[in-house]
Residue, then its C-alpha position, 0 to 999 in steps of 0.5 A: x511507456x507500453x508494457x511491452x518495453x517494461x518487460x524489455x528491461x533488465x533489471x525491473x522492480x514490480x511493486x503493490x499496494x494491497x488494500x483496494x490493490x491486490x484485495x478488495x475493500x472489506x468494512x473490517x481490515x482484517x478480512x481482507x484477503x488478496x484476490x486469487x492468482x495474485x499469490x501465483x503471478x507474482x511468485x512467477x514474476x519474482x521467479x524472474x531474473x532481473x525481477x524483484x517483487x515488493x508490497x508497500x502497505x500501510x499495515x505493520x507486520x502483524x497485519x500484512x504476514x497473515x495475509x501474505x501466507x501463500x506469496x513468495x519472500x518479497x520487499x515489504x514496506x510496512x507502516x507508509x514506508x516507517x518499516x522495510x524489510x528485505x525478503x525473507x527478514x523480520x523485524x523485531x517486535x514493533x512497539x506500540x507504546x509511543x505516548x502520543x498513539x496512547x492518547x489517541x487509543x484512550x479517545x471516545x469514540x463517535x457511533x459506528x466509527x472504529x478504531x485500528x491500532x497499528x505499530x506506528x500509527x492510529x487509524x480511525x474507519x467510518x466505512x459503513x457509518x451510517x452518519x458518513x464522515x464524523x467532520x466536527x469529531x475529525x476537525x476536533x481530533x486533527x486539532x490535537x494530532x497537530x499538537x502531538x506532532x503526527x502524520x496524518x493521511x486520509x484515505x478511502x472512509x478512514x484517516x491514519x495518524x502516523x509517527x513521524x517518518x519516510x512516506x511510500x515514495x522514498x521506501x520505494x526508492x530505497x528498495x529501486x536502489x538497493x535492488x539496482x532496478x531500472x524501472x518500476x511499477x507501482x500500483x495503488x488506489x487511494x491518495x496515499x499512494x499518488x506520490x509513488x504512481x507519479x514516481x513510478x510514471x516517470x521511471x516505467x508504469x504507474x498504475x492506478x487502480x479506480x474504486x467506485x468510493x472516491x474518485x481523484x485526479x490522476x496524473x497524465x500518463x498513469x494507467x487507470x484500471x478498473x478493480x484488482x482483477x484487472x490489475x491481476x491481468x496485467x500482471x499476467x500479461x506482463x509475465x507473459x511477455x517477459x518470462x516465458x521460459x521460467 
């Protein structure tokens, strides 16, 4: 589908992952920040009839608001689709008490490997390590997350040990059917995020965002571009086309 006939849909659900999406990769999570204009472009877009707006991340809500200060009310799924929240809502406080992360947050650690402790989940970085990816550490940690009952997703140099729970996919079409949208975008870069490119190909335009850390195999009809900044433009263009008079 061309941008052009995304724009001609009366009812349209734009949706972003943030890390390696809207903000650059850092080494630390928590100096992330979205590159500017997506704060603008996107409180135009959701200015927009027709339009709604969502950020599906895998941080929890104490990790994305810091970082969405400056951005309009939008659709946030939060954890990999175990929180959703409607625009302008905020959940309860979240628990981190779970027994089965408390045993992952007891774990030594291997050198230069760090720890990333979320509502629903535990994730381990080696982005920087200068031994790489700890494999023998990881296959021995992989045995006992299988024992405890967790998810596990790996990304871009780090791997997340979840709750059980729903994924990106059906929080994005959670809010595709509460919001009544006929189409969709979804941008993402890592693996996590393929499931809800592919939907999104399907249904409007998924949108791949390319790193030079990990390179994989997208499927046909998914638009690749190069960095954030190029996904900044795209978003413009698509205001462009479809709000002009707002």
């Amino acid at each position: 589908m061309r941008i052009e006939e995304l724009a001609d849909a009366p009812d349209l659900l734009v949706a972003l992952d943030f890390d390696g999406t809207m903000a650059p990769i850092v080494d630390e999570p928590s100096a992330a920040r979205s590159l500017s204009g997506f704060a603008e472009v996107l409180k135009k877009l959701a200015a927009c009839p027709g339009i709604s707006v969502a950020v599906l991340t895998g941080r929890d809500q104490g990790g994305i608001r810091p970082m969405l200060s400056e951005f309009p009310p939008l659709w946030l799924g939060l954890s990999h689709g175990r929180d959703l929240l409607e625009p302008g809502a905020v959940s309860p406080p979240e628990a981190y008490e779970d027994p089965r992360l408390l045993e992952l947050r007891s774990l030594e650690l291997p050198e230069g490997v760090r720890r990333e402790d979320k509502a629903h989940s535990c994730a381990f970085h080696w982005r920087g390590r200068a031994q790489g990816r700890p494999d023998a550490w990881l296959s021995q940690l992989t045995k006992l997350v299988e024992l405890l009952g967790l998810n596990a997703l790996e990304g871009r140099m780090v791997i997340e040990f979840l709750l059980p729970g729903p994924g990106k996919l059906p929080t994005l079409q959670e809010i595709q059917r509460r919001t009544g949208a006929e189409l969709v975008v979804f941008a993402g870069d890592d693996v996590t995020d393929l499931a809800a490119i592919a939907y999104a190909s399907r249904h409007g335009i998924g949108i791949h965002v390319r790193s030079t850390e990990r390179t994989w195999e997208v499927p046909e009809g998914v638009l690749c571009l190069a960095a954030p900044e190029a996904l900044l433009e795209w978003l413009r263009e698509l205001f462009q086309l479809r709000c002009r008079e707002v």
